[in-house]
C-alpha positions as CSV (number, residue, x, y, z in Angstrom):
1,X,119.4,132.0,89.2
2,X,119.8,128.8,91.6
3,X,123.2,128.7,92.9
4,X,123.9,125.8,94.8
5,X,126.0,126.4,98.1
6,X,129.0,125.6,99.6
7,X,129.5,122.3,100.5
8,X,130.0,121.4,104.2
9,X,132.8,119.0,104.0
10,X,132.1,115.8,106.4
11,X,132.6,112.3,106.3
12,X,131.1,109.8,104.6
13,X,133.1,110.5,101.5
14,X,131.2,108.9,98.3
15,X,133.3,108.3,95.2
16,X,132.0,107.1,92.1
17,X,132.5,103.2,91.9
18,X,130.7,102.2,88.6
19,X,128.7,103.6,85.4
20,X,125.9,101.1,84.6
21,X,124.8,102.0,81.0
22,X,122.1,100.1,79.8
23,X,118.6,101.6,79.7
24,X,117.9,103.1,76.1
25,X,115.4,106.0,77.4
26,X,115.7,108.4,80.9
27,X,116.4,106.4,84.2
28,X,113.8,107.1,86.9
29,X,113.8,105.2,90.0
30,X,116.6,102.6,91.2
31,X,116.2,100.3,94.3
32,X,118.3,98.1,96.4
33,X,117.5,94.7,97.1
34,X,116.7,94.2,101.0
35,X,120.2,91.5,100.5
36,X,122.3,94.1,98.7
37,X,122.8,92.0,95.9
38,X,120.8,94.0,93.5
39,X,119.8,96.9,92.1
40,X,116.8,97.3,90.0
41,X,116.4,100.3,87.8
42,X,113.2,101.6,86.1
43,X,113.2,103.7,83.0
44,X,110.6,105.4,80.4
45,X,111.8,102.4,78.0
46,X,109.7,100.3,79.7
47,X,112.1,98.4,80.9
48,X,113.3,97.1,84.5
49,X,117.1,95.7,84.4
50,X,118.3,93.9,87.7
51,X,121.9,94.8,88.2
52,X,124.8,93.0,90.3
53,X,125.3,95.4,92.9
54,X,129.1,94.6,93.5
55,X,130.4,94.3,89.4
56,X,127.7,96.4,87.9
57,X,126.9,93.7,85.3
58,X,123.3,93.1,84.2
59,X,121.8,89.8,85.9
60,X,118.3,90.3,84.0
61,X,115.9,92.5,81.8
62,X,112.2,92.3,82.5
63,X,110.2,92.8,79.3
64,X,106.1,93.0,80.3
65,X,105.0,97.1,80.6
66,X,103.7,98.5,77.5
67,X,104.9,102.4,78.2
68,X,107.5,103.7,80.9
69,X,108.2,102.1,84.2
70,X,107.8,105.0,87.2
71,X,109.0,103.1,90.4
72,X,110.3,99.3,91.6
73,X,110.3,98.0,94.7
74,X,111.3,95.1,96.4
75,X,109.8,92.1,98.8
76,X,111.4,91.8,102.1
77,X,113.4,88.4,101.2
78,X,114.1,89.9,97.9
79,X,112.5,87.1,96.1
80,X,109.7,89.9,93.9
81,X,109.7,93.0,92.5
82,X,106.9,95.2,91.9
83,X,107.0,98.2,89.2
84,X,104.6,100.6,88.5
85,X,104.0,102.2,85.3
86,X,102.2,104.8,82.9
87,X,100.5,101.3,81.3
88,X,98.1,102.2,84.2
89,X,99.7,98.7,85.6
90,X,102.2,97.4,88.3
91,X,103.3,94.3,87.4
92,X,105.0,91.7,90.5
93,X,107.8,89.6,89.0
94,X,109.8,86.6,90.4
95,X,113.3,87.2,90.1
96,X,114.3,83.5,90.3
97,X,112.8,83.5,87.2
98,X,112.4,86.9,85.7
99,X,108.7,86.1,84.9
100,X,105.4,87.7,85.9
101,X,103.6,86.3,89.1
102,X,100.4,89.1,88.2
103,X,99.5,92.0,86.5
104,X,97.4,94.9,89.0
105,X,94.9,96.8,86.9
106,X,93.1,99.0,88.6
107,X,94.1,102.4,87.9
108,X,92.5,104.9,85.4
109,X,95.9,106.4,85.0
110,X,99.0,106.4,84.5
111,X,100.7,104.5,88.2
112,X,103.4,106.5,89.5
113,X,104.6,104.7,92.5
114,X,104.3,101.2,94.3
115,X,105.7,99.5,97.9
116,X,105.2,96.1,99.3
117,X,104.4,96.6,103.1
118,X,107.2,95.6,105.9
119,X,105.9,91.6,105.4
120,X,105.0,91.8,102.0
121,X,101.7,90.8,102.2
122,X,100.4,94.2,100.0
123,X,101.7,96.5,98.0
124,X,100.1,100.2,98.0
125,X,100.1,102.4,94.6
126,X,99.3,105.8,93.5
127,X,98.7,107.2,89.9
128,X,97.9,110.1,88.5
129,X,93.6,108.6,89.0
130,X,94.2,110.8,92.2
131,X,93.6,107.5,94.5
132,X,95.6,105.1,96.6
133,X,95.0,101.0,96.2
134,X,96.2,98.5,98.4
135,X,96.7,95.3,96.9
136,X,96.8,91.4,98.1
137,X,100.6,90.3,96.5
138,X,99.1,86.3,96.8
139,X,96.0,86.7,94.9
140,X,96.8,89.9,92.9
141,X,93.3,91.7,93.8
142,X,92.9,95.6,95.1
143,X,91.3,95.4,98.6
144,X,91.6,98.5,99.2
145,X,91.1,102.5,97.8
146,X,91.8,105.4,99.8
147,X,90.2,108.6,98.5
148,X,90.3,111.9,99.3
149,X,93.1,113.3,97.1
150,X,91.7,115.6,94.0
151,X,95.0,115.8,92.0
152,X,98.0,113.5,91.3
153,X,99.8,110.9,93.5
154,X,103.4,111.5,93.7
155,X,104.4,109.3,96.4
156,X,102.8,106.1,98.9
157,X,104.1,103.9,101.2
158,X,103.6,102.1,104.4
159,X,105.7,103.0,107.3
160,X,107.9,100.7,109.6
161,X,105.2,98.9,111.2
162,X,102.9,98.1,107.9
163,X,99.9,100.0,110.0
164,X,100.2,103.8,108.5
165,X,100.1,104.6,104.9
166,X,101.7,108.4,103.6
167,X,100.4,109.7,100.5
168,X,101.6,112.9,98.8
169,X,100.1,114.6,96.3
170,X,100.2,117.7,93.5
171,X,96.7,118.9,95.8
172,X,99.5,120.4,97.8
173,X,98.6,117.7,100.7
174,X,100.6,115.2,102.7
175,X,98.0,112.7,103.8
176,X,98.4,109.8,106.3
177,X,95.9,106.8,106.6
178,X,95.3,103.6,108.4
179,X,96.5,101.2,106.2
180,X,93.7,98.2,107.7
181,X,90.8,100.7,107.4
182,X,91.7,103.4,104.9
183,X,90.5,106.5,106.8
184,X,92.5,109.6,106.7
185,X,93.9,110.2,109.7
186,X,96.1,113.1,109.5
187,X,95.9,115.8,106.6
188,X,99.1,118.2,106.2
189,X,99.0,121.1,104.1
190,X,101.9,123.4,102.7
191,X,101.7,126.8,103.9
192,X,102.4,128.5,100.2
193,X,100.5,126.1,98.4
194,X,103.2,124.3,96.5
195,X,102.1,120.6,95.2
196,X,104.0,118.0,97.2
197,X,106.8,115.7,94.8
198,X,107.2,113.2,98.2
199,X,106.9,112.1,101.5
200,X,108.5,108.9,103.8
201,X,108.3,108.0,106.9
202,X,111.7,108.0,108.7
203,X,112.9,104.6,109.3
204,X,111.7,103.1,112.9
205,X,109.4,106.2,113.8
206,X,106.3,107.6,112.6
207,X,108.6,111.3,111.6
208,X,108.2,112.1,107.9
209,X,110.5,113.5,105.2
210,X,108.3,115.6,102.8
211,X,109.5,117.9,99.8
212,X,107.6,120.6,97.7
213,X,108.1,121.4,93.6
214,X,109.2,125.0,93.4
215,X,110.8,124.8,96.4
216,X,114.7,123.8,97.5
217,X,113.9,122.5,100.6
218,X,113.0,119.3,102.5
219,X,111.4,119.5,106.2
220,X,111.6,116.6,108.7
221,X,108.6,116.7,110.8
222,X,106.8,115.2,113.7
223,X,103.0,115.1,112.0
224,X,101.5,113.8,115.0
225,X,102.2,117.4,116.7
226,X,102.7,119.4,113.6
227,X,106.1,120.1,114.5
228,X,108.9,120.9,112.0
229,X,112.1,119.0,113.7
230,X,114.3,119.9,110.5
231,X,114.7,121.6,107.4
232,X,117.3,120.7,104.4
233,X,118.6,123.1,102.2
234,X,121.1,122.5,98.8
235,X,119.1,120.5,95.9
236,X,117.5,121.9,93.3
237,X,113.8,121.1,93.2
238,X,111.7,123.2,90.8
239,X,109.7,121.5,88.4
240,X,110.4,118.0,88.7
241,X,109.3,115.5,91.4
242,X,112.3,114.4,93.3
243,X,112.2,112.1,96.0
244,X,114.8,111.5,98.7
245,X,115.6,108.2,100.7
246,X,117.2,107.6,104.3
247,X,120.3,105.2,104.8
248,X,119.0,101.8,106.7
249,X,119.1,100.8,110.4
250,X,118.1,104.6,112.2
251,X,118.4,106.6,109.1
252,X,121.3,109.0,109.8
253,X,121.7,109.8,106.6
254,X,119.5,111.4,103.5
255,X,120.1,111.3,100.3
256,X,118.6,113.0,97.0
257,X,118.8,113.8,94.1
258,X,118.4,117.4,92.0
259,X,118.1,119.2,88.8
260,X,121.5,120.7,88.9
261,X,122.5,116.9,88.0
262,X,124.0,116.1,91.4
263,X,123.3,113.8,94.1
264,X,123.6,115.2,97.3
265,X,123.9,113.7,101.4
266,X,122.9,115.2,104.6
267,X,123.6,114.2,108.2
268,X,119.7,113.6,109.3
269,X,120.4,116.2,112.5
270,X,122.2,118.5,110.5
271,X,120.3,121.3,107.9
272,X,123.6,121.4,105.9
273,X,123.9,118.8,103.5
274,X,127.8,117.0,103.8
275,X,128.7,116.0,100.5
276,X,127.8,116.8,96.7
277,X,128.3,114.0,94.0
278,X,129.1,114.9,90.4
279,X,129.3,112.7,87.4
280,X,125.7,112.9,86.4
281,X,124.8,114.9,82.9
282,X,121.1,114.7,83.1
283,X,118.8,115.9,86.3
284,X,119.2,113.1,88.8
285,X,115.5,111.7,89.6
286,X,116.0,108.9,92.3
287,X,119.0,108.1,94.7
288,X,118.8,105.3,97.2
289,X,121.5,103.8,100.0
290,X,122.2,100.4,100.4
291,X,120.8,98.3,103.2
292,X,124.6,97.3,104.6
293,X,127.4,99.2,102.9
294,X,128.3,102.1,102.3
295,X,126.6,103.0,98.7
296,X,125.0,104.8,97.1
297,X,123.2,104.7,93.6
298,X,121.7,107.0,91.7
299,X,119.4,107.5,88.4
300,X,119.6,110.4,86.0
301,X,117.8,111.4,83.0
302,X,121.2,111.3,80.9
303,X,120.0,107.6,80.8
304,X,122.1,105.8,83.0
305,X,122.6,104.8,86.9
306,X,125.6,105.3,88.8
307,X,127.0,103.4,92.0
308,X,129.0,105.4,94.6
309,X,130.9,104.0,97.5
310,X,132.3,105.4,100.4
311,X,135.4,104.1,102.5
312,X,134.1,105.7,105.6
């Protein structure tokens, strides 16, 4: 039986700001605007709702996906949103006016993740097709298709530059590519076999985060030199694909969520995570920071997100 451990009591110390109820089906991604003002939240309602970061009150609802909503993710002026969904879609909304600026179709399956690049020029997507397509945001066409996966994506996104794209997959492979040309680069495999739920480069270098189902542990490495910098112990990751997300600015800070329903922190050089954040009742899926303060939010398959805040 999973028991989690003790908690290693350091500061920042988050406490639960605001309960944003809303969403009529299981939260699973939430993402702060690049400004902080918002928060958008995806769900398997099919539903996006764009929350007030500071009050928690709902600013809009974006009706468009036929089936759940997977992941959002914002432009770098905060102006769009793309989300991803099991419609085999991603759909890019303006959020001056809440209305759609294209539909992407392109994948066979259902889309599990999408991200805009650093200048939001394209946004790369994974589904469960086993492939990787870069689109152009302006015209709304794929111009791009990395292949080489043979089972489901679980994760894609461009790192800092815009010029590397990581991939993870349920083939038990972390892949990373040249975002211009789409060659594989650099193929990582885990050593037991275990499908990969995510990976993400570390903010301002080319390190990566990478987590395993069946498996309670994350490893920072150097995939340049194969090197395994750091390993994070404390959430519970068996069966469910759980991502985790560094704080802006160097990324310090990591945060996940697990399936014992918490949220939990580490200090990015330490291997012993600093604080544990009940409230939730259903497994928490996604956790993200805020680009400027210190908060947190969270979204959990008892169907609602939470916003934490920390004084420190």
């Amino acid at each position: 039986m999973y028991k989690p451990p003790k908690v290693d009591q350091h500061p920042p110390n988050y406490k639960l700001k605001t309960n944003l109820v809303g969403h009529s089906g299981y939260v699973v991604a939430v993402k702060f605007s690049p400004n902080g003002q918002f928060l958008a939240s995806a769900s398997e309602d099919g539903l996006i709702k764009i929350w007030w970061t500071y009050d928690g009150h709902i600013k809009q609802t974006l009706y468009g996906h036929k089936l759940g909503v997977n992941d959002v993710s914002w432009s770098d002026d905060s102006s769009l949103l793309v989300s991803a969904s099991n419609d085999a879609t991603l759909i890019i909304w303006r959020l001056d006016s809440g209305k759609l600026l294209n539909v992407l179709a392109g994948h066979t399956g259902y889309v599990y993740c999408g991200n805009f690049d650093p200048q939001s020029n394209l946004i790369v997507s994974g589904g469960f097709d086993n492939v990787i397509l870069l689109w152009d945001v302006d015209i709304g066409t794929c111009v791009g298709c990395f292949e080489g996966h043979t089972d489901k994506i679980t994760a894609a996104s461009f790192n800092h530059t815009g010029s590397f794209v990581i991939s993870s997959s349920l083939d038990c492979s972390v892949r990373i590519w040249d975002a211009c040309t789409g060659q594989c680069l650099k193929k990582l495999e885990c050593d037991d076999e275990r499908p990969f739920s995510f990976a993400t480069f570390c903010p301002n270098s080319d390190y990566v985060l990478v987590g395993a189902l069946f498996s309670n542990t994350m490893h920072l490495l150097d995939v340049w030199n194969e090197e395994t910098i750091e390993t994070y112990t404390g959430r519970k990751s068996e069966e469910t694909a759980l991502s985790a997300n560094f704080s802006s600015g160097g990324g310090e800070w990591i945060v996940s969520g697990s399936e014992d329903c918490m949220v939990y922190i580490w200090n990015t050089k330490k291997s012993e995570f600093c604080q544990r954040l009940s409230g939730h009742t259903g497994l928490v899926v996604s956790a993200v920071f805020h680009p400027v303060e210190n908060i947190i939010a969270s979204a959990s398959f008892d169907g609602t997100v939470k916003i934490w805040q920390s004084d420190t």
